[in-house]
C-alpha positions as CSV (number, residue, x, y, z in Angstrom):
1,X,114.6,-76.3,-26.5
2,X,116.6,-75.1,-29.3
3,X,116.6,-72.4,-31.7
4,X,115.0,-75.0,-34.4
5,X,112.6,-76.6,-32.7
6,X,111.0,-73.3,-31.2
7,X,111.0,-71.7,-34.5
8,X,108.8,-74.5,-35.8
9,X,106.7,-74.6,-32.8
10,X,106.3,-70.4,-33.9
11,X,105.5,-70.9,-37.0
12,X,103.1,-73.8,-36.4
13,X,101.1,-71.8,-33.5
14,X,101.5,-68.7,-36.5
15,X,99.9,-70.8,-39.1
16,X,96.8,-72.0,-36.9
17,X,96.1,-68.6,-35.4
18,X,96.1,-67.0,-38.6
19,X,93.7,-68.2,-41.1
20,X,94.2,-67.8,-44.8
21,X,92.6,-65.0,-46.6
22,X,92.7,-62.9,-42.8
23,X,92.6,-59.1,-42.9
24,X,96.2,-57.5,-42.8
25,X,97.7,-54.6,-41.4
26,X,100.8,-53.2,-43.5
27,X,103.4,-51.0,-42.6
28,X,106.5,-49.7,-44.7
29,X,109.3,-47.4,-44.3
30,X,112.2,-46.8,-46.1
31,X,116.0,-47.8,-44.2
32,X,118.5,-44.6,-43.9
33,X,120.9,-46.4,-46.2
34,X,118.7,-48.0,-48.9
35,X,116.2,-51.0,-48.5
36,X,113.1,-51.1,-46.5
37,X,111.2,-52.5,-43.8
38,X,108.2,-53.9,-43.9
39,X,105.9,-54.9,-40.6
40,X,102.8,-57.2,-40.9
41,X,100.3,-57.9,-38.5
42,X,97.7,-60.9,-39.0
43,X,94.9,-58.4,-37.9
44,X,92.7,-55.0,-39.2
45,X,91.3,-53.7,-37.6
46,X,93.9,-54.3,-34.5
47,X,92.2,-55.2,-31.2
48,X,93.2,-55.4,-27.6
49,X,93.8,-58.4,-25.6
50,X,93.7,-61.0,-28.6
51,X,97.3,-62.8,-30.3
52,X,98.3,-61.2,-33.7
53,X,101.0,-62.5,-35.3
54,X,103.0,-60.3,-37.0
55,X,106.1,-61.0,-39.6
56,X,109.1,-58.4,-40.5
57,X,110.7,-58.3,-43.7
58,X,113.6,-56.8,-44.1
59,X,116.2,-55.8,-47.4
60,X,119.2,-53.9,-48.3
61,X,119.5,-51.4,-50.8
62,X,120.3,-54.0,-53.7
63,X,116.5,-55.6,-52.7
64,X,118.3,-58.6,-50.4
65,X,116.4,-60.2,-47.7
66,X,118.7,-59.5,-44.7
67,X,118.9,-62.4,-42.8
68,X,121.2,-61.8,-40.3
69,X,119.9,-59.6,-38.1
70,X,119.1,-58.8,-34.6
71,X,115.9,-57.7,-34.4
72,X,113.4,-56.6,-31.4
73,X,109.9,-54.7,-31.6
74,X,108.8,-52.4,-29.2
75,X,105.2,-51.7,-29.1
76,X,104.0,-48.6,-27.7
77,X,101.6,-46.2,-26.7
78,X,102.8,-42.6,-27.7
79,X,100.4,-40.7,-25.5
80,X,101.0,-42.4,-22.0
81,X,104.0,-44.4,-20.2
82,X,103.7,-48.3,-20.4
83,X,105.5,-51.3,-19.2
84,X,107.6,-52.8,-21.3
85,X,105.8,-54.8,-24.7
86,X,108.5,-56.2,-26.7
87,X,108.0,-59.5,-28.3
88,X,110.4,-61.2,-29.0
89,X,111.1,-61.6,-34.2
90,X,112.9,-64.5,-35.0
91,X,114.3,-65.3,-38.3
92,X,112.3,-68.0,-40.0
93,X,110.5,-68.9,-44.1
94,X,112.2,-65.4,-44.9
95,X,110.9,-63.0,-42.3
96,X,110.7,-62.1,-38.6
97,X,108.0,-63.6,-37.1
98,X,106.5,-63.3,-33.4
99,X,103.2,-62.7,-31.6
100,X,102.0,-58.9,-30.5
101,X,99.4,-58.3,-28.0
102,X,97.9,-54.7,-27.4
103,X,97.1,-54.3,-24.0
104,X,94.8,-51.0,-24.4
105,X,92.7,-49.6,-26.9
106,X,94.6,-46.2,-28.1
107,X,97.1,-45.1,-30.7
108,X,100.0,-47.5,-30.9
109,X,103.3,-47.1,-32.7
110,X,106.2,-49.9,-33.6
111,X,109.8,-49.1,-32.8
112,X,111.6,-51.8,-34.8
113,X,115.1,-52.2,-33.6
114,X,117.6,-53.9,-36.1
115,X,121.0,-54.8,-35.1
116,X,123.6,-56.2,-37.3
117,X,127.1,-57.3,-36.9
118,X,129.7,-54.3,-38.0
119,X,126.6,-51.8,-38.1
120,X,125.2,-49.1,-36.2
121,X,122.0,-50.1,-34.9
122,X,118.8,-48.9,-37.1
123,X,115.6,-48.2,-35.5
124,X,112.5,-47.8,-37.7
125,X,109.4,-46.4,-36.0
126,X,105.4,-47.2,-37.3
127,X,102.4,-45.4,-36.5
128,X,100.1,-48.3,-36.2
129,X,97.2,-46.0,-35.7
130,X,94.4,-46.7,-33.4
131,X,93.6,-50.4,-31.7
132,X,90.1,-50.6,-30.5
133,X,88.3,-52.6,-27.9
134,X,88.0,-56.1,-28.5
């Protein structure tokens, strides 16, 4: 399957899992060198077991959508060792976009890892705060 076709079949499965007018969770941080990113997930409060979409946007210190980027999320839970949770962001309608699911009901954080070409990497960590039992 290509790069096209799965990013529509993303968006499409984005779209009908998250309804309009759906509670939000927000996250911001400012980039070292100017610009920010910004993580939102389709849910809040956040609950285990259940599909939440999720979008990154991210821009430069002029306020530029960058584009280009390699970017991975890491969820995690700061207060024991997990297996790996890192869904996969691609580019698509001017953000990241992928699918998180919280396996246990805790505090979580977000390591966003952003890679682009000519760069040293940038990693940009969120304190999601606590996901509860679904």
């Amino acid at each position: 399957m290509s790069v096209k076709w799965a990013n529509l079949l993303l968006l499409i499965v984005l779209l009908i899992v998250s309804p309009a007018g759906a509670e939000e969770s927000r996250f911001e941080q400012s980039l070292p060198a100017g610009g920010s990113a910004v993580l939102t997930l389709a849910a809040n409060p956040l609950e285990t077991m259940t599909e939440v979409p999720f979008r990154i946007v991210l821009t430069d210190a002029s306020g530029s959508a960058i584009t280009e980027a390699t970017v991975s999320l890491d969820l995690y839970m700061p207060a024991m060792p997990m297996p790996p949770n890192e869904p996969k962001a691609l580019w698509n309608n001017g953000a990241y976009h992928g699918l998180a699911i919280f396996t246990m009901a805790g505090e979580w954080r977000a390591l966003i890892k952003i890679g682009r070409s000519g760069q040293e990497p940038i990693e940009v960590d969120f304190n999601l705060g606590v996901v509860r039992m679904k």
